[in-house]
C-alpha positions as CSV (number, residue, x, y, z in Angstrom):
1,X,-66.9,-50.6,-61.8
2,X,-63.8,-51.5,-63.2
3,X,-63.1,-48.3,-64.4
4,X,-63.6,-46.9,-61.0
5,X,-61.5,-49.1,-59.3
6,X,-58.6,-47.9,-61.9
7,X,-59.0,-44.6,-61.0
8,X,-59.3,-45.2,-57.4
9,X,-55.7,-47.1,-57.6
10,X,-54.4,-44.5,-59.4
11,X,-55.6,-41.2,-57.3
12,X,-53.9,-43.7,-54.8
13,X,-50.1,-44.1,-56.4
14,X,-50.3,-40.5,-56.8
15,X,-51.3,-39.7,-53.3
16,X,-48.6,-41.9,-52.0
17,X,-45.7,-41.0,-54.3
18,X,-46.3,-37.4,-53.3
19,X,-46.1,-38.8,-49.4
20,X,-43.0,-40.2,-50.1
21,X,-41.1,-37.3,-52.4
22,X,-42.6,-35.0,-49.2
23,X,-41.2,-37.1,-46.7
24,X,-37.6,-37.9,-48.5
25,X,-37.3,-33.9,-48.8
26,X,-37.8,-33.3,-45.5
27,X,-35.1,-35.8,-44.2
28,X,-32.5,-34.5,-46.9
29,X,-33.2,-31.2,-45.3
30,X,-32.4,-32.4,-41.8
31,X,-29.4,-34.3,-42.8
32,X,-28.1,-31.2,-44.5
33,X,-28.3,-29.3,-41.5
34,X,-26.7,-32.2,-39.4
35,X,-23.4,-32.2,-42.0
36,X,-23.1,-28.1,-42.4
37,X,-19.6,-26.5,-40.7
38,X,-15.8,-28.5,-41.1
39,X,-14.9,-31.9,-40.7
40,X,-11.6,-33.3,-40.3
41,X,-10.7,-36.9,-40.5
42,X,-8.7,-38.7,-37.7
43,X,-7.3,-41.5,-39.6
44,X,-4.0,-41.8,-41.9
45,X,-5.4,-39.3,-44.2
46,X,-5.2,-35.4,-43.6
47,X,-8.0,-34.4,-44.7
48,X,-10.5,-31.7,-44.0
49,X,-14.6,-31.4,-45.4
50,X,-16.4,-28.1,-45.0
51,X,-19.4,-28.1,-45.8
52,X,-22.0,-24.8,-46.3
53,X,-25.6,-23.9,-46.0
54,X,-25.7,-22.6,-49.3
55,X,-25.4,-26.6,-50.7
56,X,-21.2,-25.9,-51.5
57,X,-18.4,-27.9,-50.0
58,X,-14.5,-27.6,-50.0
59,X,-12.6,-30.7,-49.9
60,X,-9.2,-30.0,-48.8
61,X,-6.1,-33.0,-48.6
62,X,-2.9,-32.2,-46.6
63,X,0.5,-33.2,-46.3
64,X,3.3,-33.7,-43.8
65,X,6.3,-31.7,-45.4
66,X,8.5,-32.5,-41.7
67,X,8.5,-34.8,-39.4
68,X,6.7,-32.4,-37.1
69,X,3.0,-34.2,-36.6
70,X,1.4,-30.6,-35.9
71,X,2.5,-29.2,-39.0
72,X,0.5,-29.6,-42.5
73,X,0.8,-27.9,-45.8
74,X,-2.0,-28.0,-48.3
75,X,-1.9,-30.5,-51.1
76,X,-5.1,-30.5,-53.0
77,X,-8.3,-28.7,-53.0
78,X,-11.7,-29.5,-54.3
79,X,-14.7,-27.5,-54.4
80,X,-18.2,-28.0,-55.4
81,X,-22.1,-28.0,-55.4
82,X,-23.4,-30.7,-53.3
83,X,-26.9,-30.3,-55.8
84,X,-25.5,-31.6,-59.3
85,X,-26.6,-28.9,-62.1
86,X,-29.0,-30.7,-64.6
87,X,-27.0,-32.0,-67.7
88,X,-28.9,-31.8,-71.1
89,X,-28.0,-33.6,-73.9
């Protein structure tokens, strides 16, 4: 009986661990789709975040080089993989 019961409380984590990777997936997947094309920020800092379907993103700072508010030059870019390759020791 006891060794039943084991079994039946395992089969049981299993089937809900799998419920729970299935379900986390499917919400990465729909914020992913809510964040894709460019933001820019609208406080203090000139900044601009693009971000693509193919899990990339371009992180791009500005600068004011006049006093002319409508005018920015680039300062910095950043580019990356939103998915983190794995790293192997």
């Amino acid at each position: 009986m006891k060794n039943i019961l084991q079994k039946s409380s395992r089969i049981f984590g299993v089937l809900v661990m799998l419920i729970i990777l299935v379900s986390c997936e499917k919400d990465d997947l729909l914020l992913r789709d809510q964040i894709i094309g460019t933001w820019k920020s609208t406080n203090s800092y000139y900044k601009s975040y693009t971000f693509n379907k193919d899990n990339t993103f371009i992180d791009t700072a500005f600068y004011l080089p006049t006093d002319d508010p409508f005018y920015f030059e680039v300062y910095e870019i950043i580019s990356g993989n939103l998915i983190p390759t794995p790293f192997y020791i």
